[in-house]
N, C-alpha and C positions, 0 to 999 in steps of 0.2 A: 485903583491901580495898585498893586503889589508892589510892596518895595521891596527890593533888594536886603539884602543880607549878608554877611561877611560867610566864609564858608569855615562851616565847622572843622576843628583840629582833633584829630586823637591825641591820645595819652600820650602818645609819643613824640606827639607836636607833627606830625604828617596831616596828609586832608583827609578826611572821613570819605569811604567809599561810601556813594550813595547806595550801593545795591545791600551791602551791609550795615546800613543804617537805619536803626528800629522805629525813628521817627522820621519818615522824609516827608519834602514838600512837595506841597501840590506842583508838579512843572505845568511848562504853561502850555505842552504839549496834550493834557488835559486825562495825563493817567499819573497815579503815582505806580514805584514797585511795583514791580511782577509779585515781590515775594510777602505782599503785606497779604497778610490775613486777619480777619475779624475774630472779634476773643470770642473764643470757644474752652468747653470745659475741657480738662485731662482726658488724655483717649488714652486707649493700649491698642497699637497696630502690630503685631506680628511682635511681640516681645519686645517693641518701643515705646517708651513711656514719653509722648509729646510737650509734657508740660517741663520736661528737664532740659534745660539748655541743650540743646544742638549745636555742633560745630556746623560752620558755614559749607552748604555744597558748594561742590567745584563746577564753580560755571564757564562751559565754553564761550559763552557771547558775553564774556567781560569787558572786553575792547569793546564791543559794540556801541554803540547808543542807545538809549532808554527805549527811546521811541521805536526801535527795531524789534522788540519783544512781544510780537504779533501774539504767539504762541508761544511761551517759556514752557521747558521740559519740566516734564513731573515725575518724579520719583515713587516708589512703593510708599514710601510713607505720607503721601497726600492722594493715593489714589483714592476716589470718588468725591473728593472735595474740590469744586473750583478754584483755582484762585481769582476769580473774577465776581463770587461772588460777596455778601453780606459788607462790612463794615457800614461805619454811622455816617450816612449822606452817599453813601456809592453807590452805584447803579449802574451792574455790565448792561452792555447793549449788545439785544443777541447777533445782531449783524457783523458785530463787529467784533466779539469773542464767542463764538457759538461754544453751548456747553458742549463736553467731551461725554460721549457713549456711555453708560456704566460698564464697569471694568468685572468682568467675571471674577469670582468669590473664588481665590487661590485656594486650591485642593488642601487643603490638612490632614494629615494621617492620626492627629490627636484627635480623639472623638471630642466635640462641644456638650457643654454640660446644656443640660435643658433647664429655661428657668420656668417657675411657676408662676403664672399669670395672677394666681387668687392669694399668695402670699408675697410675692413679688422677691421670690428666694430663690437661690441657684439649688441644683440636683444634682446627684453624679449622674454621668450618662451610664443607660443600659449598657452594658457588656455584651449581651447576650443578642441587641440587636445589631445589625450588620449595614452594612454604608446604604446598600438598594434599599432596607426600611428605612432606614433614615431620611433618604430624598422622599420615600411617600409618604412618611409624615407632613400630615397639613400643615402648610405654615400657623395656619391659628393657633395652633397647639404646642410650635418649639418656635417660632420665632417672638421676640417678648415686643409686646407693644405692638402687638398686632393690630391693623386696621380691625374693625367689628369688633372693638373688645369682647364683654363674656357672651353676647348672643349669638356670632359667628362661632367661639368656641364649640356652645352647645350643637347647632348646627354639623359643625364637622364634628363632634362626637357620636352626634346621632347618624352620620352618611355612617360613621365606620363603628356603627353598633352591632355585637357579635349577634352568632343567629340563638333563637330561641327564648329570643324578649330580654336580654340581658343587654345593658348597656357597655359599647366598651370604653376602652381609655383612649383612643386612637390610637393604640398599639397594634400589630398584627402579630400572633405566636406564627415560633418559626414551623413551617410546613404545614402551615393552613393554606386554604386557597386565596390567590391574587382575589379581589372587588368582581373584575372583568368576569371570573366564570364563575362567582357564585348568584349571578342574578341581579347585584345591589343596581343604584344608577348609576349610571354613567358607564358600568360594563357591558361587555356581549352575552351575559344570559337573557334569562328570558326576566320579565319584570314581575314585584308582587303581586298574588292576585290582591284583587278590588276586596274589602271587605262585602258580608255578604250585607243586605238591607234584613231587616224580618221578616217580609214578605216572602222574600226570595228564600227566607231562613224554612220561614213553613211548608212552601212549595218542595224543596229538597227533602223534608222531615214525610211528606206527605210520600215522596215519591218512592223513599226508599220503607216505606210500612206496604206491607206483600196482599196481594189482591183477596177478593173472598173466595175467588175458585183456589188459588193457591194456595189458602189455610183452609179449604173444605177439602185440597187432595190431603195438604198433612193430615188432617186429620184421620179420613179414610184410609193410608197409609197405615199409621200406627194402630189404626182400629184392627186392621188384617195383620198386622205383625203380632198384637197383643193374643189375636185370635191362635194366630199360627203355635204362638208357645204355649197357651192354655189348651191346644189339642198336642201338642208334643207331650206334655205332664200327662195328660189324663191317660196316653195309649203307654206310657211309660208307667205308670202307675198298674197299669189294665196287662200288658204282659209281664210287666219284673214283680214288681212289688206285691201285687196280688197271690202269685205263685210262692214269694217267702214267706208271705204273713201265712198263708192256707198249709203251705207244708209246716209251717211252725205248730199249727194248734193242731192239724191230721197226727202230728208226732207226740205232741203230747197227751191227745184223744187216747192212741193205741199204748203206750204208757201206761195210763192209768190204766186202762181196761186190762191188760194183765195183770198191776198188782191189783185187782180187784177178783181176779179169777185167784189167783193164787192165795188169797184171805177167805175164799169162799163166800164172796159177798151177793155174786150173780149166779141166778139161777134159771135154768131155760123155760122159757113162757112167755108172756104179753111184756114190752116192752113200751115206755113213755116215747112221745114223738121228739126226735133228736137224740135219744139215746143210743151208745154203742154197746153192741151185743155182740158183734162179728169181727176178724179181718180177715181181708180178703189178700190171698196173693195169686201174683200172675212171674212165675221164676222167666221167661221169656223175655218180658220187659224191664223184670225186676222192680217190678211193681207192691206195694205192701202197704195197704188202705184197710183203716178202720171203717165200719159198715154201723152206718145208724138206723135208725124207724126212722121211716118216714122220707120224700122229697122235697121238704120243705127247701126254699133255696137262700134262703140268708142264717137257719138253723146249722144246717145240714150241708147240703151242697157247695156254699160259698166257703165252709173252713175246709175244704179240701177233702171232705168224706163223701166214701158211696152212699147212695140213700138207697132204702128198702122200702119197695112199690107193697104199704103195708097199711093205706087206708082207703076207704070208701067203693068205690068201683075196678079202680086200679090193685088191688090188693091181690097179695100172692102168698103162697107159700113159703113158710120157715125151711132151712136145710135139714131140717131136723123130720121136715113131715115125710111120710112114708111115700108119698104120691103127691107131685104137683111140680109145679114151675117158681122156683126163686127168681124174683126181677130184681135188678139193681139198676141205678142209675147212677152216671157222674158226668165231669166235667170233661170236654175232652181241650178244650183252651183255656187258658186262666184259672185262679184258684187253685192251684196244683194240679191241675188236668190229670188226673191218676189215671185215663180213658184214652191218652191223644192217642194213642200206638197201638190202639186195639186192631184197627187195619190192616196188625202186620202178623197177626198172627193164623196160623195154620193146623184144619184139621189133626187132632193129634196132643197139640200142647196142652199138657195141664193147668189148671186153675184148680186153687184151692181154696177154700173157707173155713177159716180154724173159727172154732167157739171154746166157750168153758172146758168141755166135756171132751169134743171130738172134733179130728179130722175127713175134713168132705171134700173126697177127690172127683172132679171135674176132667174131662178133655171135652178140645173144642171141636167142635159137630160142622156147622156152619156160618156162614154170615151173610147180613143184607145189607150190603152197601149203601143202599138210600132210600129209605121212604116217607112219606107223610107224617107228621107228628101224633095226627089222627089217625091212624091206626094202631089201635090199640089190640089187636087180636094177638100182635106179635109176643106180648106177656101171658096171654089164656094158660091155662095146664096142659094142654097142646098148645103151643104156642104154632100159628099159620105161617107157611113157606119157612119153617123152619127144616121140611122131611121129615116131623117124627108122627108119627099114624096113630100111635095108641100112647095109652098113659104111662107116666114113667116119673122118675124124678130128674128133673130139666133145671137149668140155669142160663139166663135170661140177662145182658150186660147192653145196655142203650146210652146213647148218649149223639151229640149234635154233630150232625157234616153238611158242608163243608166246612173248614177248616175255620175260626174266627168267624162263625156266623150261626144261627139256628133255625137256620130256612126249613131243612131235613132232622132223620134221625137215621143214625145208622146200629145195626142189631148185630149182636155174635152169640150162638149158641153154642151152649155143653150138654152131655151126658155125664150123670155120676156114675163111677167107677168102683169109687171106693170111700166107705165110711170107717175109718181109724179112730181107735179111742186114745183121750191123751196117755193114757200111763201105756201105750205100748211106742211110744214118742215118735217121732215125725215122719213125716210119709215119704216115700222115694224123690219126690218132687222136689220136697223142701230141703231134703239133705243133700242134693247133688248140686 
């Protein structure tokens, strides 16, 4: 049994309020104080320091009785702390003082400093982040003493890992996208794929290397393209180029051969094959060809010169002889075609063939527009289907039709007119 006790006196010699009284007794009502609390460390609540004397709350139920203190009011500064619970031998019973709800975390306009889990150090808070990132900061990561210590840490570092394999801070920069629409979990995109296995790695490697009909078209492909430009160069070669380089050395051919007349180095008689002895002009087309021995065709013919039908069976007459048929031959496409436009010319028009010594006036008689290559009568000293009946001195100009081909040959005959010596200088043809 308890005994009794005298009741304590304050300083003032009054009786000690029991409610304000740091030591009370057990009553027999079987609770002590509403306001005893178990030692706990210094807190800071809202800019209250707990462990500094406190002046006494004003309690409405002071008159009351002890035992009437079902529920004692709680102030801000023991919000989430029972008073019913901890001290040494107490034991609330929840029937009879059920804990109170937790109290929502009073809004603060001050930003909280984040502490460091791995140093166990305060931080400034970012500036730069805003109250909305704040609440989606994981707790593991700003609240200190987090349940899961560093494994959950890692855990939520890695949910709010940036993209492209870098690890983040659990930070979000401002005006990236929310979790929800980039895919991650727990959002509404779509989820990561599955890594691949190997198999399924080789299968994909396999699928995407192109069939053999599809690199037997590339190939055929570029076969006809490489074709197509190698036949672009050759006809490009075959009309431009052939006709500079044949008119380059034609010009240089007729060049020399004057200053060689003018040295008196040539002298009329038998000529070497490829040799020039003659030029020939035609004032209608404006034509002015140096004239070789011979039809040789890579001598003669290819550098853009007439050749003179001047060996074996083919052989004709010099301009010089009294009686016969001069034959020449040329090119009438490619190589300077000195010939192409002989087609246009008409009964009448002069040709001439200047040598060392003298001028040989030509006009043209007629022409054969197409015949056989074999047909060689058309060079004779009468030359056949030419019209001329008896002998004379004739001039004889062949070369290939149609046009870019040498299926045919086409023929224009002349008459001499007129034999001019040089020193009485040039003939009416050539000086108009």
């Amino acid at each position: 049994m308890t005994a009794l006790r005298p009741e304590r006196e304050s300083a003032a010699g009054g009786p000690v309020d029991p409610l304000t009284d740091p030591l009370p007794d057990v009553l027999a009502g079987g609770h002590s104080s509403p306001w005893f609390r178990a030692e706990q460390p210094p807190q800071q609540v809202q800019g209250h320091n707990l462990s500094a004397p406190q002046p006494p709350p004003a309690d409405p139920y002071a008159q009351l009785p002890a035992d009437a203190y079902a529920a004692p009011p709680q102030d801000d500064a023991y919000v989430g702390h029972s008073p019913y619970e901890g001290g040494p031998g107490r034991t609330a019973s929840p029937e009879t003082y059920p804990a109170p709800e937790a109290a929502e975390e009073p809004y603060s306009p001050v930003p909280q400093a984040f502490r460091d889990d791995e140093t166990m150090a305060l931080r400034a808070a970012d500036p730069a982040r805003t109250d909305e990132e704040r609440d989606e900061t994981p707790p593991a990561t700003t609240a200190a003493g987090a349940e899961g210590g560093r494994a959950a840490r890692r855990k939520a570092a890695k949910r709010n890992a940036r993209p492209g394999g870098r690890r983040g801070t659990g930070r979000r920069r401002a005006g990236a996208p929310a979790p929800e629409a980039s895919g991650t979990p727990g959002g509404g995109g779509e989820p990561p794929e599955r890594p691949r296995t190997r198999v399924e790695a080789r299968r994909a490697a396999r699928a995407r290397k192109p069939s053999a009909a599809t690199v037997a078209s590339r190939a055929v492909g570029e076969l006809f393209i490489t074709i197509g430009v190698l036949m672009l160069l050759f006809v490009t070669y075959q009309l431009w180029w052939t006709n500079v380089r044949a008119q380059q050395q034609a010009d240089g051919a007729a060049h020399n051969l004057q200053q060689d007349w003018e040295q008196g180095k040539r002298k009329p008689g038998a000529f070497q094959a490829g040799q020039g002895f003659a030029i020939l002009h035609i004032p209608k087309l404006d034509v002015v060809v140096p004239v070789a021995s011979g039809i040789d065709k890579q001598r003669v013919l290819d550098r853009g010169m007439a050749g003179h039908y001047a060996e074996g069976a083919l052989k004709t007459a010099l301009p010089s002889a009294k009686e016969g048929n001069f034959a020449v031959a040329g090119h009438r496409n490619t190589h300077g075609e000195p010939f192409r436009y002989i087609n246009r010319l008409t009964p009448g028009d002069p040709i001439v063939v200047e040598t060392q010594d003298t001028y040989y006036v030509y006009e043209m008689a007629s022409i054969l527009p197409q015949t056989p290559p074999s047909n060689t009568a058309v060079i004779d000293p009468v030359p056949a289907g030419s019209g001329f009946t008896e002998p004379g001195r004739y001039l004889t100009l062949t070369t290939c039709t149609p046009e870019f081909t040498s299926t045919y040959r086409m023929i224009v005959w002349g008459k001499m007119v007129e034999e001019r010596p040089r020193s009485k200088g040039k003939p009416d043809a050539l000086v108009d």
